[in-house]
C-alpha positions as CSV (number, residue, x, y, z in Angstrom):
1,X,-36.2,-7.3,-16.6
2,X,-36.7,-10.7,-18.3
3,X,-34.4,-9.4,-21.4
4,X,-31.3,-8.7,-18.9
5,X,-31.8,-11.8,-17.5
6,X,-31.8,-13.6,-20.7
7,X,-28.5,-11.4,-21.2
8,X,-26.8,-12.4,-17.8
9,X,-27.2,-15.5,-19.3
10,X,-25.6,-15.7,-22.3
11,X,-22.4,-13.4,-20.9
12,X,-22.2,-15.2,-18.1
13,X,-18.9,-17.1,-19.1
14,X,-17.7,-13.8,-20.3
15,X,-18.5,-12.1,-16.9
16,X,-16.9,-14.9,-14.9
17,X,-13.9,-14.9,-16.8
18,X,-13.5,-11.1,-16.3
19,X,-13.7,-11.4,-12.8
20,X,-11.1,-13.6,-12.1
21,X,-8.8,-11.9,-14.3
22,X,-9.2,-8.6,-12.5
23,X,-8.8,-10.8,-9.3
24,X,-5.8,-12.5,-10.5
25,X,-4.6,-8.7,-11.4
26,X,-4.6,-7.1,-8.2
27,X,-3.0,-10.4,-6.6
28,X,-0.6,-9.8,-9.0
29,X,-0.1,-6.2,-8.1
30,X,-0.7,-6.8,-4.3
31,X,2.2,-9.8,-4.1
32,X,4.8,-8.2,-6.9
33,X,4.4,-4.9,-6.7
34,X,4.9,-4.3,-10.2
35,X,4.4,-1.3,-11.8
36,X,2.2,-2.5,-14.4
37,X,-0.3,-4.1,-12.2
38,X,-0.3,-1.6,-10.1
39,X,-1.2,1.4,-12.7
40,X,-3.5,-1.3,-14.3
41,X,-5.7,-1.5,-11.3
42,X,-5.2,1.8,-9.4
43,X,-4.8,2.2,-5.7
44,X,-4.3,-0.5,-3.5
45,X,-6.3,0.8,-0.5
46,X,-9.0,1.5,-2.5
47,X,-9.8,-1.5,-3.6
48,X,-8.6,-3.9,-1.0
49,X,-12.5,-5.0,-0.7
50,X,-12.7,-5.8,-4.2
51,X,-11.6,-9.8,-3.8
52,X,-14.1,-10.3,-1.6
53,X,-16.9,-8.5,-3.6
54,X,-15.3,-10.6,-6.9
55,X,-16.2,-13.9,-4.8
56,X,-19.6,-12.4,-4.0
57,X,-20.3,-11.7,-7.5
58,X,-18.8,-15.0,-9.0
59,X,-21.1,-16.9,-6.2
60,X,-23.9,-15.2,-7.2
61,X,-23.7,-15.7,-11.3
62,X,-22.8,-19.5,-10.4
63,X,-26.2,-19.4,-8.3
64,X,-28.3,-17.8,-11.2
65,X,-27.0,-20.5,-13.5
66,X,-27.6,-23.1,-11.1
67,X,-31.1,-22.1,-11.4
C-alpha cells in the first residue's frame, strides 16, 4: 500500500493533467460536436457523469497532496 502511495505521489501532476484534458475533451465534443471529439471519447450518454467524477478525482489527489 505504502509503495502506491509513494506512486500517487510522484504521478500526481501527470494524473491531474490527464484529467483535465479528458475533461476539456468531452466539453469539446459536448459543445462542438465534432467528429473527432466525439470518436475520441465515445458516447455522450455514457459518460455524461464523467465531469463530475473528474472533479471528484481531481479534489481528492489535491487533498492527498495537501496532506
Amino acid at each position: 500500500m505504502k509503495k502506491a502511495l509513494n506512486l500517487m505521489v510522484g504521478d500526481s501532476s501527470f494524473l491531474v493533467k490527464a484529467l483535465l484534458c479528458y475533461d476539456a475533451d468531452i466539453k469539446k465534443a459536448q459543445d462542438s460536436g465534432h467528429e473527432y471529439f466525439l470518436k475520441l471519447v465515445g458516447d455522450l450518454s455514457q459518460i455524461k457523469n464523467h465531469p463530475i467524477m473528474i472533479k471528484n478525482a481531481l479534489n481528492k489527489i489535491e487533498q492527498f497532496s495537501d496532506s
